[in-house]
C-alpha positions in Angstrom: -14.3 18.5 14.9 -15.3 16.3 18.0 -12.9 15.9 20.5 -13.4 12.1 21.0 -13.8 9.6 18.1 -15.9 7.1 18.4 -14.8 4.4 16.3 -16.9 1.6 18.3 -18.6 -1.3 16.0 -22.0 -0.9 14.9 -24.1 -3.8 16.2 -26.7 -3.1 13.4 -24.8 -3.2 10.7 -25.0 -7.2 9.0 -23.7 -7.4 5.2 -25.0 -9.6 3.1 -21.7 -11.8 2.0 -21.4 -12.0 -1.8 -22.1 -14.6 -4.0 -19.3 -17.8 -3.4 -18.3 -17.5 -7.1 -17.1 -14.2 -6.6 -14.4 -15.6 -4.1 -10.7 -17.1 -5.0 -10.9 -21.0 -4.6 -7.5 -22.9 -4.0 -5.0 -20.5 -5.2 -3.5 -17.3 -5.8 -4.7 -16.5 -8.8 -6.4 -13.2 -10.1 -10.6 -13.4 -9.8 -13.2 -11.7 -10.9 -13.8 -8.2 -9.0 -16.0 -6.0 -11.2 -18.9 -7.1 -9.3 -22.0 -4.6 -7.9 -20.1 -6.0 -4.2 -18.6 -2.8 -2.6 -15.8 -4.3 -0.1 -15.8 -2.8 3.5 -13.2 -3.9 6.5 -13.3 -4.6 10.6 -10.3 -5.7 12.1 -8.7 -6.6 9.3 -11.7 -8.6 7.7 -13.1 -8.2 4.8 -17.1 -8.3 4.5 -19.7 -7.0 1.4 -22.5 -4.9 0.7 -24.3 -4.8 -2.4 -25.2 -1.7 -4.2 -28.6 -2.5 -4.7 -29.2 -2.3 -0.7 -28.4 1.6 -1.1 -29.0 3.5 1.5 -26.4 6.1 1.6 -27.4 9.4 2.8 -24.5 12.5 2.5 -26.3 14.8 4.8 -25.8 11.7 7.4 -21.3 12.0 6.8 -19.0 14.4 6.9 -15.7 14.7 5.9 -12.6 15.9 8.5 -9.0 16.4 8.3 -7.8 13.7 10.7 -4.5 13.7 12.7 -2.4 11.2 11.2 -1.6 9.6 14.6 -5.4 8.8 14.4 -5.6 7.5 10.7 -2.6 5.0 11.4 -4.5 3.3 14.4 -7.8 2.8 12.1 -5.8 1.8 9.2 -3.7 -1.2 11.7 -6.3 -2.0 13.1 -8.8 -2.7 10.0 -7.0 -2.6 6.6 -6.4 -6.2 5.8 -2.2 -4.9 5.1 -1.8 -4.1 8.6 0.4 -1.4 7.2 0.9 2.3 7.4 2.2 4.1 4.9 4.2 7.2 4.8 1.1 10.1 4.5 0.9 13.7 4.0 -2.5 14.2 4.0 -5.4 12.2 5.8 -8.9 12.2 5.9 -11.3 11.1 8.0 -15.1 10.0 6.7 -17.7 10.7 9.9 -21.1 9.6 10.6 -22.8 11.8 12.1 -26.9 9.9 11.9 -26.5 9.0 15.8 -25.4 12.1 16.6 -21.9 12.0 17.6 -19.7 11.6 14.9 -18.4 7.8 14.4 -15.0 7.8 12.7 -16.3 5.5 9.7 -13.4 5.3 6.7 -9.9 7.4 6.5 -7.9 7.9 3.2 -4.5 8.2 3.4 -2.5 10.7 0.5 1.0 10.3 0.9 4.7 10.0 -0.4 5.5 7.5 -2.9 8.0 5.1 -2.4 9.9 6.4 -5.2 9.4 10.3 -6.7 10.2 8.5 -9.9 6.1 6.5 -9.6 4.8 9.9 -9.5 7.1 11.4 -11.9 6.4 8.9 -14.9 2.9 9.1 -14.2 2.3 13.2 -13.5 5.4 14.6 -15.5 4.3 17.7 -15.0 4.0 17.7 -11.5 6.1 18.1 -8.5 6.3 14.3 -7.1 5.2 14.7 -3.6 3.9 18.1 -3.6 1.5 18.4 -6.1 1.0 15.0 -6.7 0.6 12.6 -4.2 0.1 9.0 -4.1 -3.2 7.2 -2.4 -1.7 4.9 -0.1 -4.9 3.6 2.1 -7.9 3.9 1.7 -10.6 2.3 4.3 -14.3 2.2 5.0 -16.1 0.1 7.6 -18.3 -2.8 7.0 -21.3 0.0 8.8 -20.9 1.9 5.4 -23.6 1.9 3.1 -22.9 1.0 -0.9 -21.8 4.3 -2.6 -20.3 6.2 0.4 -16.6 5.7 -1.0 -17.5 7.6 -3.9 -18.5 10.5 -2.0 -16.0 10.1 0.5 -13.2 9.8 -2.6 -14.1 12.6 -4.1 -14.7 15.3 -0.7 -11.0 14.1 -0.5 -10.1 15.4 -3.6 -11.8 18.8 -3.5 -10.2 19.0 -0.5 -6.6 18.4 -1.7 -7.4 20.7 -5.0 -7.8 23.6 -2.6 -4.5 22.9 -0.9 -2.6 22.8 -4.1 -2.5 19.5 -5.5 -3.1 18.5 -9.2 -2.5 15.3 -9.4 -2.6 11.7 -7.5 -2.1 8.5 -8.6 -3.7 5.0 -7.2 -2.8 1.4 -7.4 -5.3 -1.3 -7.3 -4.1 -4.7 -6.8 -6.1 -7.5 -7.8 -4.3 -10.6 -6.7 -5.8 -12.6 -3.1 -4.2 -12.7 -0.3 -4.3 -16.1 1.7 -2.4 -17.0 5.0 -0.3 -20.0 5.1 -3.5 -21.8 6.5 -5.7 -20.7 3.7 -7.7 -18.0 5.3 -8.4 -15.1 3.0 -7.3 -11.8 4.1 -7.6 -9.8 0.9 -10.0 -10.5 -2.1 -7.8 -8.3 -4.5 -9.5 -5.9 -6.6 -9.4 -3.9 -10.3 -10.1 -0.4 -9.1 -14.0 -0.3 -9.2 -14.2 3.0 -7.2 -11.7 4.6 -9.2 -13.3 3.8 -12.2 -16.9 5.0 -10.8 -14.4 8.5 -10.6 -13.4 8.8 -14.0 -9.7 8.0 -13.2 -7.7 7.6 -15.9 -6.5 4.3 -16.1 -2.7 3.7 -17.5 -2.3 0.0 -17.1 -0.4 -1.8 -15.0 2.8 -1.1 -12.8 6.1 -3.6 -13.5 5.4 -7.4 -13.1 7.4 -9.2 -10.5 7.8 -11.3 -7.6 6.8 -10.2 -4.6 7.5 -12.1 -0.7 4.0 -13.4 0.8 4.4 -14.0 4.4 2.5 -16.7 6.3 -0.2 -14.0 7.7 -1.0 -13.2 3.9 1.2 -9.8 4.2 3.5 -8.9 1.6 7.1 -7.7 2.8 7.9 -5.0 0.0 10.9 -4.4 -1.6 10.8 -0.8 0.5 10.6 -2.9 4.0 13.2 -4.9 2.9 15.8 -2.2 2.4 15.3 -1.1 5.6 16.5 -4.5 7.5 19.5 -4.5 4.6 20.7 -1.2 5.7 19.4 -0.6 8.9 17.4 2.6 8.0 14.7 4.2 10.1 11.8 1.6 10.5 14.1 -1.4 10.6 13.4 -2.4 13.9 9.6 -2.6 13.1 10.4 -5.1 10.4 12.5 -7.2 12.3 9.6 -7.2 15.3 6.9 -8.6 12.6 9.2 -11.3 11.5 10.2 -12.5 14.8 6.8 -12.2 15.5 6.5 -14.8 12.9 8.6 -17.1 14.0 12.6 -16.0 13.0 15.2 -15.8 15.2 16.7 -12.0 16.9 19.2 -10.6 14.5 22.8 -11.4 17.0 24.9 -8.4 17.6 27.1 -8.0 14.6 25.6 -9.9 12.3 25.2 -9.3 8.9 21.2 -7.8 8.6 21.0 -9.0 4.7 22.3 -12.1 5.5 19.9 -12.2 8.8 17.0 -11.1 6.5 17.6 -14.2 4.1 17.6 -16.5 6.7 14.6 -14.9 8.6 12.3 -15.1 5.3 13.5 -19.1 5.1 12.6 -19.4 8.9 8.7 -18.3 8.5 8.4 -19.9 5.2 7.8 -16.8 3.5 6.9 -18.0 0.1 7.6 -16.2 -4.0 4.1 -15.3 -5.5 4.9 -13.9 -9.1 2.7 -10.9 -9.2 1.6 -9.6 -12.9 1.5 -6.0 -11.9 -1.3 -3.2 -9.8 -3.8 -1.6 -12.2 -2.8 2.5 -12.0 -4.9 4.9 -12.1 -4.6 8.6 -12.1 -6.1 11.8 -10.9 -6.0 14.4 -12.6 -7.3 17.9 -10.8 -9.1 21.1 -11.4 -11.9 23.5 -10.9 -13.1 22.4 -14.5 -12.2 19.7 -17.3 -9.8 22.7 -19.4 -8.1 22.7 -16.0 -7.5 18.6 -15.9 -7.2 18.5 -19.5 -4.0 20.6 -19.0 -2.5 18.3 -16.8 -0.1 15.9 -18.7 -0.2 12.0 -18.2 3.2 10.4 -18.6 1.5 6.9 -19.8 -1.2 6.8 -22.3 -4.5 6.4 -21.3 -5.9 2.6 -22.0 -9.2 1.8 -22.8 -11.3 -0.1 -21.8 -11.4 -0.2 -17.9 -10.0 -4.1 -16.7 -13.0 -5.4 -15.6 -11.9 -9.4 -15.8 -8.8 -10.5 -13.9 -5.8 -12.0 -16.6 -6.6 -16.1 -16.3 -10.6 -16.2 -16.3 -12.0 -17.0 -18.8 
């Protein structure tokens, strides 16, 4: 494993942007994603490559365990979120063509929110142990089409050996605009998971989620933490006053203070119908997998249109 990581931009690379249908117009609403467009990031922008341009080479990547120290400075700085989530294991995707390895695309495995999301969905499995939930996962726009497939699944090989059976995904196809209009996520159906044979289960609980004015979402999670004044509190509070609310006084009530911050940066209710899930299910062979129970039927066929087009 190189000592420095070069995660420099790659001059060379230009996308080809995607057709302007493919793109939400004037609202929130779900769009169409199942598209031969393969979505890469830089600094938190998205750009597109089309899998017709090809192009990827595996003897030209490599895949590394990365530090996660390392994986949560790629993922602020690129994933559209600017959001780390709690991770267990990381993985870094390399290439190597120039000869010293450029840190390219990291996946992030880690603890669910709730044991009971892993639970429902791998019964059979210890939640957090042997199954694990992918949190982040992020390749840059240099990336050719196709290198998240093999990058996906070097990841799971790699977590097989170490004793997990099971992870669980969530795609989320709803757009993500700033107060302004600018689009900072496209949303998506879960493409790449279904180019891996996931087993799709359908769609988590519908319900309202807080957009803030960057396009961010302030999760239920994130919230707690201001209400109770758990560990991470403080970075909440930093992005909302960053935003535009006032300090929390000394001695003031943080749920109350939390209320009145959201109404200060205009953080608006978006009614969200629900993340596509998928599921992993792992072994050395198909009777291996097979024998891994899902806790939700599996649904066929995969979404491939968003709910309101027609």
């Amino acid at each position: 494993m190189p000592s420095t990581l070069n995660i420099a931009p790659d001059p060379a690379c230009t996308p080809a942007p995607p057709p302007s249908d493919f793109l939400p117009t004037d609202n929130l609403g779900e769009i169409r994603t199942a598209t031969p467009w393969c979505q890469r990031w830089r600094d938190r922008q998205h750009s597109w490559v089309h899998t017709s341009a090809g192009g990827f080479n595996p003897r030209n990547y490599q895949l590394e365990p990365l530090a996660v120290r390392t994986a949560k400075e790629f993922v602020l700085q690129h994933h559209y979120s600017g959001s780390f989530s709690s991770a267990k294991r990381t993985f870094g995707l390399f290439d190597t063509s120039a000869g010293e390895p450029r840190l390219s695309g990291v996946a992030v495995f880690g603890l669910s929110v709730s044991k009971a999301v892993l639970e429902r969905a791998l019964p059979g499995l210890e939640a957090n142990v042997a199954a694990l939930e992918l949190s982040r996962f992020v390749l840059l726009d240099a990336c050719p089409a196709n290198s998240e497939s093999w990058f996906l699944a070097r990841c799971l090989d790699e977590l097989l050996v170490s004793g997990v059976k099971g992870v669980v995904s969530f795609a989320d196809p709803v757009p993500r605009r700033t107060e302004q209009g600018k689009l900072v996520a496209i949303g998506h159906v879960g493409t790449i998971y279904q180019a891996s044979n996931a087993a799709y289960t359908g769609r988590a609980t519908a319900r309202t989620i807080k957009l803030l004015p960057d396009g961010t979402v302030l999760n239920d999670r994130a919230a707690q933490k201001v209400r109770k004044q758990e560990q991470g509190h403080e970075y909440v509070e930093a992005k909302l006053m960053a935003l535009g609310a006032p300090a929390p006084r000394a001695g003031a009530n943080p749920a109350l203070w939390l209320r009145d911050a959201l109404q200060a940066v205009g953080a608006r209710n978006l009614r969200h119908h629900g993340a596509h899930r998928y599921v992993f299910r792992l072994g050395k062979n198909r009777r291996e997998r097979d024998r891994i129970s899902l806790g939700y039927p599996e649904m066929k066929p995969y979404p491939k249109r968003p709910d309101h087009c027609d």
